[in-house]
Backbone as ProteinMPNN parsed JSONL, in Angstrom:
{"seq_chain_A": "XXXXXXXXXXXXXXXXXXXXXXXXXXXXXXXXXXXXXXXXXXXXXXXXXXXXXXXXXXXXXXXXXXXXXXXXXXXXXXXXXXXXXXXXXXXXXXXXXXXXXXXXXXXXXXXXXXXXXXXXXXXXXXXXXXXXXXXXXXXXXXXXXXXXXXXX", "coords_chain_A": {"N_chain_A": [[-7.197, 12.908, 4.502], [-4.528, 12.721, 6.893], [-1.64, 13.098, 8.383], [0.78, 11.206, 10.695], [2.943, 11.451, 12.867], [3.667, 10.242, 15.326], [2.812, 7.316, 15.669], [0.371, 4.275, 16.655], [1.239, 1.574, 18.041], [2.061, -1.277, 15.807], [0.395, -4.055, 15.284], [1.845, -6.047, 14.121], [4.56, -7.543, 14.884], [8.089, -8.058, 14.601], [11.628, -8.834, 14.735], [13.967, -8.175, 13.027], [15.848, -10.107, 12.054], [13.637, -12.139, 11.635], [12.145, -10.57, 9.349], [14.007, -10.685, 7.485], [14.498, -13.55, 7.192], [11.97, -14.268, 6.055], [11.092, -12.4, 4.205], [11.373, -12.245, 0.661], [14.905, -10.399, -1.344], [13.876, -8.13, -2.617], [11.735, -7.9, -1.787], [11.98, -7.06, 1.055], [13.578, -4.857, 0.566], [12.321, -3.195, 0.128], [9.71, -3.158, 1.512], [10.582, -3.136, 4.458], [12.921, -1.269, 4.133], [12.106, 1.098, 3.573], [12.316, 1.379, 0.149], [11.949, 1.913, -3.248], [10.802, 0.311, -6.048], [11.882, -0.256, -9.863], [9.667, 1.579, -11.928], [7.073, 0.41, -13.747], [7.466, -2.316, -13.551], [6.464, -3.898, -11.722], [4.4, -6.428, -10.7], [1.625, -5.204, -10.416], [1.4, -3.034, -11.719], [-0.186, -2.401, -13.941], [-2.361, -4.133, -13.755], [-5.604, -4.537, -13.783], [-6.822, -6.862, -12.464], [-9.851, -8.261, -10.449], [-10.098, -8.003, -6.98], [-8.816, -7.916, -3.425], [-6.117, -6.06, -2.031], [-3.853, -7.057, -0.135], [-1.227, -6.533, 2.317], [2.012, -7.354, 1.592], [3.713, -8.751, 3.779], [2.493, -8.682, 5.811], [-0.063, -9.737, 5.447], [-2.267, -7.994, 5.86], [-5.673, -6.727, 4.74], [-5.546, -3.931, 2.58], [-6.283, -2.674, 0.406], [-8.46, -1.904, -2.525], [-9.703, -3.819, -5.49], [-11.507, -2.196, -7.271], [-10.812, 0.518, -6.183], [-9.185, 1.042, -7.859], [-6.904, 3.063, -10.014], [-5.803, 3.467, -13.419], [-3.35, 5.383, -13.643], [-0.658, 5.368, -15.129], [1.595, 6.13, -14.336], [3.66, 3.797, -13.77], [3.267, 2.584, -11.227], [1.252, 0.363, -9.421], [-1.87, 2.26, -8.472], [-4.204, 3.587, -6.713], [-7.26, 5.014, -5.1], [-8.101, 5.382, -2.6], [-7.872, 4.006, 0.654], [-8.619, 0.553, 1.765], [-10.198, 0.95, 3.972], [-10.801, 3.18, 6.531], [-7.929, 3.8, 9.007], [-6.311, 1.672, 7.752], [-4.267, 1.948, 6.894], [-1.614, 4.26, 7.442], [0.149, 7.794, 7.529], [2.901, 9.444, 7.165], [5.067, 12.115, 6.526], [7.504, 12.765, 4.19], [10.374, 14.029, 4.031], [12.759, 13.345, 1.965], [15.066, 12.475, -0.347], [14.733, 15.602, -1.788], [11.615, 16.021, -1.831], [8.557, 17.366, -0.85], [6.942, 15.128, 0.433], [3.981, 12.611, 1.553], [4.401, 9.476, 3.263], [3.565, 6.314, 2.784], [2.141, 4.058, 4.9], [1.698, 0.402, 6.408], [-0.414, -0.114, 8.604], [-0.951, -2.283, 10.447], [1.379, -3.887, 10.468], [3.594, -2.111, 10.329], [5.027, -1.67, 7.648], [6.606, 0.085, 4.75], [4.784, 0.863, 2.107], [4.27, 2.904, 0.249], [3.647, 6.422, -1.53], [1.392, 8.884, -0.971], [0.1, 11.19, -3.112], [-1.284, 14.53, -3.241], [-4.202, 16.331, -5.111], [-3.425, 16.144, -8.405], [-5.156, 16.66, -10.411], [-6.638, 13.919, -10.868], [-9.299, 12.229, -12.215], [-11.104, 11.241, -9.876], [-12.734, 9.879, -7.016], [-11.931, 11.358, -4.952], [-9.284, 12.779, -5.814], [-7.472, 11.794, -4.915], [-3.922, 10.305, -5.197], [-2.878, 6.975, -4.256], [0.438, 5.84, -4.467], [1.416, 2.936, -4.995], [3.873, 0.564, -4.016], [4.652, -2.535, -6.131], [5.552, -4.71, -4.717], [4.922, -4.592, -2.338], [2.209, -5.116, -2.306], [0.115, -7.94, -2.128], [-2.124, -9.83, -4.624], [-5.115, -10.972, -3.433], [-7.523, -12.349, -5.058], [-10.534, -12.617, -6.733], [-14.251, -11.361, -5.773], [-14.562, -8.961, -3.528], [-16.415, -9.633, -1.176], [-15.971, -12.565, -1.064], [-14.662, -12.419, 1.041], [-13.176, -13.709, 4.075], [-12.869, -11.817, 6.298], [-14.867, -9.671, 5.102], [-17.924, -8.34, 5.519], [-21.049, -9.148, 6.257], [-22.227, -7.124, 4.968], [-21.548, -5.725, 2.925]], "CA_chain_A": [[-5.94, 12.31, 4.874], [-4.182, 12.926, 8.045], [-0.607, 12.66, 8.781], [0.644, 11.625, 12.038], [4.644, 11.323, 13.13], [3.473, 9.526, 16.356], [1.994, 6.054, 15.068], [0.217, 3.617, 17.226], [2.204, 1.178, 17.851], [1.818, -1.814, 15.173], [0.162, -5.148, 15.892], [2.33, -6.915, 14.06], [6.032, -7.358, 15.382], [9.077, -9.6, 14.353], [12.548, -9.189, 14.863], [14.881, -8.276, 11.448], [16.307, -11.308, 11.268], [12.47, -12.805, 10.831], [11.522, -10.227, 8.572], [15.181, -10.929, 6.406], [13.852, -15.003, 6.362], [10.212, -14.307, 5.397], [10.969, -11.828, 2.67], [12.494, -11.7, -0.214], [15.543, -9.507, -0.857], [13.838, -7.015, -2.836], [10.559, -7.748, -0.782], [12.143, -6.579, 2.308], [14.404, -3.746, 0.627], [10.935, -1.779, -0.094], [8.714, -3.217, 2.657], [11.592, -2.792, 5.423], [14.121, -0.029, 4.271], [11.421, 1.881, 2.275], [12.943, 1.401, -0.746], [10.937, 1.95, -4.098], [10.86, -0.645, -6.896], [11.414, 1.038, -10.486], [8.359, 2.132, -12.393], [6.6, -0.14, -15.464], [8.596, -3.422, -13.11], [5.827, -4.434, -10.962], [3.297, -6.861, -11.045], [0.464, -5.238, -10.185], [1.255, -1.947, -12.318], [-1.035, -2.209, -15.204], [-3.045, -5.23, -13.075], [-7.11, -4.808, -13.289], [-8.239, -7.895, -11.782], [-10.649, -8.114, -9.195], [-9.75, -8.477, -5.555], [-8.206, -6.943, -2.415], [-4.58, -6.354, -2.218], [-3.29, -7.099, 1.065], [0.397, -6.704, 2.985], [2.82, -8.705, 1.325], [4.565, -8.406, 4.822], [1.664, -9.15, 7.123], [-1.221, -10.396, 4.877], [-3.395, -6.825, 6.546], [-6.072, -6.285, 4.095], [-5.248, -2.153, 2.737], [-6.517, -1.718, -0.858], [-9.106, -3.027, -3.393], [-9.463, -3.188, -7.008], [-12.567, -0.724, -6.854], [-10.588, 1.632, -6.213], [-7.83, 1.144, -8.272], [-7.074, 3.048, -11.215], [-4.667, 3.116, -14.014], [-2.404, 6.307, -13.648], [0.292, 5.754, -16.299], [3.027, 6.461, -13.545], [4.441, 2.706, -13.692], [3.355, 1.742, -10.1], [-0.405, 0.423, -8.628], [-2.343, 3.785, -8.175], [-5.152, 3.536, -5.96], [-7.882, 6.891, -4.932], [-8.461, 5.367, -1.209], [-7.444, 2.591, 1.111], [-9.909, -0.227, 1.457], [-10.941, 1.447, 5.312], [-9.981, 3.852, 7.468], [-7.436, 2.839, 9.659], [-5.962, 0.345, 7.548], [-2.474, 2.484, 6.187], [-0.772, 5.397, 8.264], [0.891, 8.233, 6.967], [4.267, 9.952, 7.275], [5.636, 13.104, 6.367], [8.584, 12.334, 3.868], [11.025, 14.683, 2.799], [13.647, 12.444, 1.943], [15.483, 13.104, -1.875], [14.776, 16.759, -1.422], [10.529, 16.532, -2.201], [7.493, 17.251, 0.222], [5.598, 13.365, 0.07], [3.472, 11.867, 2.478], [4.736, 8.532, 2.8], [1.489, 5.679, 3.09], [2.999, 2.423, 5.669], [0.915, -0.526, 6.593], [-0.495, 0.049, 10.028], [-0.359, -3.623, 11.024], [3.058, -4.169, 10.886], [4.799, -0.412, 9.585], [5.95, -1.639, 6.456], [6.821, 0.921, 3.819], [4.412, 0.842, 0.712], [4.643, 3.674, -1.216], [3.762, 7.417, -1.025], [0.307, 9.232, -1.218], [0.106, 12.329, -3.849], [-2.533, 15.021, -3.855], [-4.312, 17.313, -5.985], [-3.056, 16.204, -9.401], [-5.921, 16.214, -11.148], [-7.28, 12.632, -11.604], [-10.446, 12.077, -12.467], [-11.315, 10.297, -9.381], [-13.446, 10.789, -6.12], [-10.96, 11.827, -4.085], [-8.036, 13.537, -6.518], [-5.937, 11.962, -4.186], [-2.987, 8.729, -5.929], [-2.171, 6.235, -3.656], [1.129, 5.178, -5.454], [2.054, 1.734, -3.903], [4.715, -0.89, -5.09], [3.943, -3.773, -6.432], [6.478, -5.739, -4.412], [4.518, -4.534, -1.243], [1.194, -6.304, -1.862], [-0.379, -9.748, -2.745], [-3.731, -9.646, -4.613], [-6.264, -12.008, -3.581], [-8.141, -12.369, -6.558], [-12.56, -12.496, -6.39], [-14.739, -10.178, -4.919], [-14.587, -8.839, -1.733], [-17.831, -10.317, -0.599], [-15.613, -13.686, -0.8], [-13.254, -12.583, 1.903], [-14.032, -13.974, 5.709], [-13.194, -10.33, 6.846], [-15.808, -8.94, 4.921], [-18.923, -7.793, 6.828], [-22.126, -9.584, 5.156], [-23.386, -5.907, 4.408], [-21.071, -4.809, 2.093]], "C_chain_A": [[-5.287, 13.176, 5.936], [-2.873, 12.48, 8.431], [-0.144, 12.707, 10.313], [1.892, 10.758, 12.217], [4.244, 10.6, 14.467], [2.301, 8.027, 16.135], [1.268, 5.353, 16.447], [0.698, 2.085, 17.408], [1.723, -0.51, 16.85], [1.577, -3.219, 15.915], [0.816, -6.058, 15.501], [3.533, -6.93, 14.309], [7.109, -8.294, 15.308], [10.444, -8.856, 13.963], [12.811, -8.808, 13.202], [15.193, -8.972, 11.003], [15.046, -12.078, 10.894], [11.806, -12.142, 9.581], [12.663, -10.754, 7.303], [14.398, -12.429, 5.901], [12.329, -14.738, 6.306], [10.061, -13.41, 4.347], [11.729, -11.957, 1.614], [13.415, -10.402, -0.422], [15.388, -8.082, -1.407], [12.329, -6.738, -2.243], [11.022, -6.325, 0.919], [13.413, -5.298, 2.282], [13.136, -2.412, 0.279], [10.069, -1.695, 1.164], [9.72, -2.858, 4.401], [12.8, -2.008, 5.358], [13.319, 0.931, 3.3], [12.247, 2.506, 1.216], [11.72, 1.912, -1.869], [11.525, 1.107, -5.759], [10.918, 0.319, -8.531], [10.239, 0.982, -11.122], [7.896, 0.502, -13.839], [7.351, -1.73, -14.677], [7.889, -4.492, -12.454], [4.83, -5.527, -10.943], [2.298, -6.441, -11.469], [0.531, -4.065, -11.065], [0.254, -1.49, -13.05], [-2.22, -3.566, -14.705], [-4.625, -4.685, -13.124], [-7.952, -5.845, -12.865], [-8.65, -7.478, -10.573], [-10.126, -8.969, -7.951], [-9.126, -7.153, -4.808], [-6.159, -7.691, -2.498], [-4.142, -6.037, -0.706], [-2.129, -6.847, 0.993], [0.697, -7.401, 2.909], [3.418, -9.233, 2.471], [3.609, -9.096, 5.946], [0.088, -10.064, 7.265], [-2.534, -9.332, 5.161], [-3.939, -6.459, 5.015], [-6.216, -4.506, 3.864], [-6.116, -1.475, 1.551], [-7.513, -2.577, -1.74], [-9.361, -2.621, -4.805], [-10.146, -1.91, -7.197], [-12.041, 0.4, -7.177], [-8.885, 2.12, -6.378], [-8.019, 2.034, -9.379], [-5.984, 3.415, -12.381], [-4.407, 4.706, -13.906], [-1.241, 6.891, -14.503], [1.376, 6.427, -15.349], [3.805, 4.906, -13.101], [4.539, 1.964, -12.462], [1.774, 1.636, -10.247], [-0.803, 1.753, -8.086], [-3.899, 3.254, -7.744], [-5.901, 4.926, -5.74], [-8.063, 6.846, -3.695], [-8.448, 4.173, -1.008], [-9.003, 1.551, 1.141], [-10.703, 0.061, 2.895], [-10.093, 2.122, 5.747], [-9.338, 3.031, 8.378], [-5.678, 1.963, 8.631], [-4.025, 0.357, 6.742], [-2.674, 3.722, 7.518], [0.673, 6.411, 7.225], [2.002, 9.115, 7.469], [4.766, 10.646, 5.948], [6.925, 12.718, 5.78], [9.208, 13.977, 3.19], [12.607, 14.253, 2.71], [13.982, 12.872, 0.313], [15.082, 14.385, -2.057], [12.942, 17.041, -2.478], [10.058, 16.344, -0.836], [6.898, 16.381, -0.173], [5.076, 13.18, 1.502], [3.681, 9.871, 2.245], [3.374, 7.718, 3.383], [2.447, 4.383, 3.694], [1.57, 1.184, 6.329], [0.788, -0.363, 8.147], [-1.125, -1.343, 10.665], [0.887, -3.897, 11.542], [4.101, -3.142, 10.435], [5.402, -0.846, 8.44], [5.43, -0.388, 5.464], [5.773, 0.227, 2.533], [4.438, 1.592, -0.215], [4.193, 5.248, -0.642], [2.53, 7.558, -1.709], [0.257, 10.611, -1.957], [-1.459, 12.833, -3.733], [-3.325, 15.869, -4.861], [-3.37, 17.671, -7.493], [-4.035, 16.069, -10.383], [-6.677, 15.135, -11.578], [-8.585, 12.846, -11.411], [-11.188, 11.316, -11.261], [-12.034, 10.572, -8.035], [-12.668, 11.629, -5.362], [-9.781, 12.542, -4.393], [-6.758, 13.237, -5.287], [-5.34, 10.472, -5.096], [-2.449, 7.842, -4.745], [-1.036, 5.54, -4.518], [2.086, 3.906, -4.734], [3.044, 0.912, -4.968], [4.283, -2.176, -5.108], [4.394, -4.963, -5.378], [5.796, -5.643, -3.099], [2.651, -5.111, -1.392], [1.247, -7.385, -2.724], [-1.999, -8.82, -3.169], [-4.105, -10.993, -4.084], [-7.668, -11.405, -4.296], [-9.754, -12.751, -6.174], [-13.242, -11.132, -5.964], [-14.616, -10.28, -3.539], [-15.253, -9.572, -0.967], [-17.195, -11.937, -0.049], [-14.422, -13.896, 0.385], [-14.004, -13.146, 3.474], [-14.125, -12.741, 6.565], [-14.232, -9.954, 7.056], [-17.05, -8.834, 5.451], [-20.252, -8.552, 5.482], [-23.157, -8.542, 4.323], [-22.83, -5.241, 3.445], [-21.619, -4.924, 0.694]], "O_chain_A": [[-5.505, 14.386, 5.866], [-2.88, 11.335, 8.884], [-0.391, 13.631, 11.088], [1.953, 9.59, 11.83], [5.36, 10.116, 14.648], [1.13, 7.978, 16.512], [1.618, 5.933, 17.475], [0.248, 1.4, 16.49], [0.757, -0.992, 17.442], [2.256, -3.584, 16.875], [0.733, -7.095, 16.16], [3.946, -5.904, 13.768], [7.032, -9.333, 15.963], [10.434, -8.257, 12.888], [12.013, -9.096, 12.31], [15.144, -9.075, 9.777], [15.159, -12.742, 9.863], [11.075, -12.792, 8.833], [12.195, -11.185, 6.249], [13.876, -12.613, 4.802], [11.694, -15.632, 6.866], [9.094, -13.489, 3.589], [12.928, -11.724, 1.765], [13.03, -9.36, 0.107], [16.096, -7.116, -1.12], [11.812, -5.621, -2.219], [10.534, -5.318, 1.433], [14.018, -4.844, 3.253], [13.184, -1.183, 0.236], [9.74, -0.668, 1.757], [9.152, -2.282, 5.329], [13.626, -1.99, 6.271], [13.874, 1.469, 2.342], [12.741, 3.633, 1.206], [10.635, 2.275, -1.414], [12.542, 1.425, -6.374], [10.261, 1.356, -8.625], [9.608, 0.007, -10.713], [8.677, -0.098, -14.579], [7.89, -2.371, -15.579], [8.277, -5.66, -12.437], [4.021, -4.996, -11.704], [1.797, -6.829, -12.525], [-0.639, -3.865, -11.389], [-0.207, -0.357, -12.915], [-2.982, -3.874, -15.621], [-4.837, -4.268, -11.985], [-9.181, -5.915, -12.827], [-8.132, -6.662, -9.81], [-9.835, -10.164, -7.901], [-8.962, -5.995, -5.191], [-5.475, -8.685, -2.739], [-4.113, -4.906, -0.223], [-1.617, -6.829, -0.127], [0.352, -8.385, 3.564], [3.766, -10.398, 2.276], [3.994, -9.908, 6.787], [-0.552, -10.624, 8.155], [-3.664, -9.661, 4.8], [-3.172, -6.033, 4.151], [-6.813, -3.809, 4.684], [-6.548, -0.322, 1.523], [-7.437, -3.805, -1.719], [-9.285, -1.48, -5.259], [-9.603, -0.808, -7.272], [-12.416, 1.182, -8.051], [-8.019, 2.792, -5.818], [-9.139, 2.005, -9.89], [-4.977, 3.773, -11.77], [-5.425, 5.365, -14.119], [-0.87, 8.053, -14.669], [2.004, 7.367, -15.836], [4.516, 4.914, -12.096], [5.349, 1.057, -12.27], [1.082, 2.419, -10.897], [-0.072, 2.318, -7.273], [-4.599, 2.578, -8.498], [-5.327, 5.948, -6.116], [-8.234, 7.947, -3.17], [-8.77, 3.288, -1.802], [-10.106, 1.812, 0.661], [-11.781, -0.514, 3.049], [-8.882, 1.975, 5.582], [-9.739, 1.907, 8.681], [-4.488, 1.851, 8.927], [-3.169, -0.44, 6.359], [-3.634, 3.922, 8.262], [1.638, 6.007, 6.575], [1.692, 9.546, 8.579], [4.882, 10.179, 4.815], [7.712, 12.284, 6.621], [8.758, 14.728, 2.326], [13.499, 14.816, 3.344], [13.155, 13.587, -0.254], [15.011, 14.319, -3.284], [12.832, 17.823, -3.422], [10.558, 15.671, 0.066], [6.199, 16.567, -1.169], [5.705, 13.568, 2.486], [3.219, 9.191, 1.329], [2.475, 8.155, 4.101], [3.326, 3.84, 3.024], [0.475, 1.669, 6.613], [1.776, -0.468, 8.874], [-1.945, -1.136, 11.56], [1.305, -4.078, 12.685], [5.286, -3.4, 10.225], [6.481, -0.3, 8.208], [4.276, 0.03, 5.375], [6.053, -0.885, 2.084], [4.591, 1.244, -1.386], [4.321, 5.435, 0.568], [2.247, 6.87, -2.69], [0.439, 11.458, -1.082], [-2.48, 12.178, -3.941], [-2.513, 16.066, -5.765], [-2.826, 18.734, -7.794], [-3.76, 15.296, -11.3], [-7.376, 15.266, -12.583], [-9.009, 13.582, -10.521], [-12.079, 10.604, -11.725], [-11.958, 11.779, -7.802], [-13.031, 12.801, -5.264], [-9.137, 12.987, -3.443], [-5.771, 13.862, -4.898], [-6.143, 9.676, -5.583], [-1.355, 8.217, -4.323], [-1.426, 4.672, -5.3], [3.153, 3.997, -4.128], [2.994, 0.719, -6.183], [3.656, -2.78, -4.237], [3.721, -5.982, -5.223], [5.984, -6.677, -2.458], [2.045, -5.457, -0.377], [2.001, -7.707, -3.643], [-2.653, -7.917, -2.647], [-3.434, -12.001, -4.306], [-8.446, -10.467, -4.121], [-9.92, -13.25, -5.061], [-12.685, -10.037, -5.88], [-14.577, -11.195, -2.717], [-14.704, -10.186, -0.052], [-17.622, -12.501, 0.958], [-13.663, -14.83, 0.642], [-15.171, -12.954, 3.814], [-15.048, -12.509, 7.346], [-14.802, -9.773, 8.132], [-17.109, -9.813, 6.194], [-20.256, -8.445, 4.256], [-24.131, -8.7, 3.587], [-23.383, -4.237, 2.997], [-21.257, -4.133, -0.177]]}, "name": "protein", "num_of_chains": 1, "seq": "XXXXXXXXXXXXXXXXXXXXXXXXXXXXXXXXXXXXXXXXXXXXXXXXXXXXXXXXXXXXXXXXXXXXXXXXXXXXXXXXXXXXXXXXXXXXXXXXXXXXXXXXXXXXXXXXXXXXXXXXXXXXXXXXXXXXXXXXXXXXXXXXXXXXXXXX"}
């Protein structure tokens, strides 16, 4: 993981007042004022079905079940995005901690913050801790997405 305060600039782009009518108002108080939803609240918290969880915000495929795993910290906990590329991170020290915050590098929305070296059991000991309110699952296997590459 790689933090970087100079982003490229996002492909997806719309005006406040389009993001206000296309989200809801606690959609667009997490995904557009990086807000954070509280814990145990979310959909996807305790969620193991199968699929990829795209940008509620832009529909950008970021995360997949795979490599989800339950955490017991009351949000979606992930160990690695679903490709490089596909999130961007930022340096938070906002409420007086050192976080790396994790944003959708489609369209910059706020999803949640990336923790490392807490121990999980997992390849990477790193937590992606996303809010629920910031993706959609689409539900199947990957294999069923049009994205997906016929080699995966």
């Amino acid at each position: 993981m790689t933090t970087s305060e100079t982003p490229a600039a996002p492909s997806v782009v719309k005006p406040d007042s389009q993001w206000r009518e296309e989200l809801s108002r606690a959609e667009y108080q997490v995904l557009r004022q990086a807000g954070t939803e509280k814990p145990f609240t979310g959909e996807y918290w305790d969620s193991m079905q199968e699929g990829v969880y795209e940008c509620r915000a832009c529909g950008a495929e970021l995360f997949s079940s795979r490599e989800k795993f339950s955490s017991h910290c009351g949000w979606p906990s992930f160990f690695a995005p679903l490709a490089d590329g596909t999130v961007r991170y930022l340096h938070d020290h906002s409420m007086g901690m050192k976080r790396v915050e994790v944003r959708c590098t489609a369209c910059d929305s706020h999803l949640g913050h990336l923790f490392e070296g807490e121990g999980y059991d997992t390849p990477t000991d790193e937590r992606f801790c996303i809010n629920s309110v910031s993706l959609k699952l689409r539900e199947g296997p990957r294999e069923l997405s049009p994205e997906a590459s016929t080699t995966d």
